[in-house]
N, C-alpha and C positions, 0 to 999 in steps of 0.2 A: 504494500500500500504506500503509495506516498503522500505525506505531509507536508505542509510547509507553516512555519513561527516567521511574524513580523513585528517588529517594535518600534517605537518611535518614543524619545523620551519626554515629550512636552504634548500636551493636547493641542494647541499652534500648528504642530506638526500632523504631515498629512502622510496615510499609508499607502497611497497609490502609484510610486515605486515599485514597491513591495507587494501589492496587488497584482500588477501587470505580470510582474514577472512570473509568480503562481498562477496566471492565467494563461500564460505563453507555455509553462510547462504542462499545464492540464490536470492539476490539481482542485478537484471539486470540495466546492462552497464547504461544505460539513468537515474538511481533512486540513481546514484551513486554522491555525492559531493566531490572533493579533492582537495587541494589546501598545494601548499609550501610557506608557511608564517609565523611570528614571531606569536605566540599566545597573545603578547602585542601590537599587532596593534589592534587599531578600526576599521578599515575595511579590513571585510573578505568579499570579494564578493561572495563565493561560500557558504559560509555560510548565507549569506544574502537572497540568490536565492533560499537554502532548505528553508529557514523561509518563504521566501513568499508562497511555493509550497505547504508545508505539508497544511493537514484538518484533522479536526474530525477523531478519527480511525486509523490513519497513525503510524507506528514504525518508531522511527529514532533509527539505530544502529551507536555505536562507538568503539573504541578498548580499549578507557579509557576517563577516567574524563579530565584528561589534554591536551586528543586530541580536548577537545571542548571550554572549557571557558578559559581567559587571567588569571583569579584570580579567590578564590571562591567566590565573590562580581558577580561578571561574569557569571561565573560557575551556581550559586544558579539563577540570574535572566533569564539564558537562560532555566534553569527546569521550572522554572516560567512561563517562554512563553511555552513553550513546553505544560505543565501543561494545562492552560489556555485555550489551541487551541483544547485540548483531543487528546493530539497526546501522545503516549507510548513512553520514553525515555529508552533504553537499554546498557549500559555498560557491553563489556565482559569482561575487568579485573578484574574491581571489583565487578561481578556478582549482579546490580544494575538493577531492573527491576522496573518502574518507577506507573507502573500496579496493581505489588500485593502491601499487606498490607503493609510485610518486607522495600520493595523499597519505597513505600510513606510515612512509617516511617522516614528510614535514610532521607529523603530528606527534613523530614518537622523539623526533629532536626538540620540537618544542616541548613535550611533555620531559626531558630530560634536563633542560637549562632550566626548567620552573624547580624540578628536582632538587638541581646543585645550587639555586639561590634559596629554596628553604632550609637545606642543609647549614646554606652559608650563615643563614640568620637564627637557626637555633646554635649553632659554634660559638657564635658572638653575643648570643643570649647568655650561655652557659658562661665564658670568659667576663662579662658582665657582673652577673652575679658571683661570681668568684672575688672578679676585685671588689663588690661592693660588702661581701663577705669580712674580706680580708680588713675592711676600713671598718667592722663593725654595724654594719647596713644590712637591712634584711632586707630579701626582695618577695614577692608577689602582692596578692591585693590586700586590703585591709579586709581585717573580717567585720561581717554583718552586725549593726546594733541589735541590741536587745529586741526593741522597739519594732526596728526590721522584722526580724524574726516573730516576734506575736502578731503582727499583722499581717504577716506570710501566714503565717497559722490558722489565723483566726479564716483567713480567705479559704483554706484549706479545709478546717470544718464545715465552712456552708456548704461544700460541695457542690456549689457555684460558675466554678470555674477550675480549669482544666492548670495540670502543674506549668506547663509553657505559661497560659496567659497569665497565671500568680507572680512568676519567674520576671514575664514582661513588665508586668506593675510594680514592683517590688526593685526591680534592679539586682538578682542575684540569678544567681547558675542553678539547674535544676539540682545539681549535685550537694547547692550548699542546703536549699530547702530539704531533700529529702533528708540531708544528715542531721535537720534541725527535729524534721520529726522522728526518725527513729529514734535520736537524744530523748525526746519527750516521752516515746513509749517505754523507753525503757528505764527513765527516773518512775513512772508510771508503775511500772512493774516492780521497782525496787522498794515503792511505797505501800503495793498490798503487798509485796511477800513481809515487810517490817509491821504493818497493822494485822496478820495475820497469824504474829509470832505471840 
């Protein structure tokens, strides 16, 4: 089957570039993705909805590189998925065919420089925290107030709302929420096993 995703970052902006060309290849109406939104948000819903759709076999077509990923960190992991699933990724500007050898070359050298600069930036993370070690400096984030934390909680008994949207309101990591509550259940549990002594 083939698909095609078009984006444009500003409502201003008009998709009929991007139309044409998925009408030139024969791409019907229903296979078609589009959406006007900033390529630096994380959520693309129409984007999200080709990801769940494609299989095995499928062409996803685009107008360019930049109409699909936020960055090439982005960019590289959505070829990835695409990759992974056996779905054909196409680019008409830069005549990127994801299929032949040429197209799974460039894509595996770009996937490789993306590689050896996250390398580069966790080495220099790590040598960071060393020196700042060394001077008596602790690194990561500050932990969650109190305050924080009961109002995480408290959103968490209404069961209300989902641990991501708690996480989002709150400002912390789903990781630190859940460590708040198993904290809780298990001062919880240390309180009836002592009332029950």
């Amino acid at each position: 089957m083939d698909y095609g995703y078009g984006r444009v970052s500003t409502l201003a902006q008009v998709l009929a570039r991007q139309e044409d060309l998925f009408e030139r290849i024969g791409i019907a109406e229903r296979y078609i993705f589009m959406e006007k939104m900033t390529g630096t948000k994380m959520n693309r819903p129409q984007l999200e909805r080709l990801m769940d759709e494609v299989r095995e076999g499928d062409f996803v077509y685009i107008e360019s590189l930049s109409r699909l990923g936020r960055s090439t960190k982005d960019l590289l992991a959505l070829i990835d998925f695409f990759q992974q699933k056996g779905v054909t990724l196409i680019s008409d500007k830069e005549n990127i065919d994801t299929s032949t050898p040429a197209g799974k070359m460039l894509t595996t050298i770009m996937c490789a420089l993306a590689e050896f600069e996250r390398d580069l930036i966790v080495e220099r993370t790590k040598e960071g925290l060393a020196a700042a070690r060394a001077r008596g400096r602790k690194g990561g984030r500050k932990p969650k107030s109190e305050k924080d934390l009961k109002i995480a909680l408290s959103l968490y008994d209404s069961r209300e709302f989902s641990i991501s949207e708690i996480c989002k309101r709150c400002g912390m990591s789903q990781g630190t929420l859940y460590k708040a509550i198993n904290q809780r259940k298990e001062k919880e549990e240390r309180k009836e096993n002592k009332d029950s002594e």
